[in-house]
C-alpha positions, 0 to 999 in steps of 0.5 A: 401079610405077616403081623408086626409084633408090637413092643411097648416100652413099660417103666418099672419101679423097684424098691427093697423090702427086707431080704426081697426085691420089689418091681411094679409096672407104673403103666399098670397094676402088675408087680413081681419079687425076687432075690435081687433086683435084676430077678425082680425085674425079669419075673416083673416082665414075664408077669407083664407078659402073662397079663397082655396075652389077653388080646382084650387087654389095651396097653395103655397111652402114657407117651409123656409120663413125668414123676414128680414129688409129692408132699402129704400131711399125716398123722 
């Protein structure tokens, strides 16, 4: 029986510093750049998908992630 590839949908965050692009994954600890924010984004993925070929690796379960404003205090 033929194995099903599984294709878990991950949440990116993106944001600009100076020249470049940055992507992070909020599932987990893994970011990409790039010249633009499409490029971000597909290195982004590729590096996501470098980092799950390891079978040991778990996606993990993060099925009702809401984001929501925080206020600090600095000094």
């Amino acid at each position: 029986m033929a194995q099903t590839k599984l294709e878990p949908r991950m949440h990116a965050l993106v944001w600009k510093e100076g020249k470049i692009f940055v992507a992070k994954c909020v599932e987990v600890e893994v970011a990409s750049q790039g010249n633009s924010q499409s490029e971000a984004l597909a290195n982004l993925r590729e590096a996501l998908e470098l980092y799950f070929e390891d079978d040991r690796l778990r996606l993990p379960s993060l099925s009702n992630l809401e984001l929501f404003p925080l206020k600090i205090g600095y000094a």
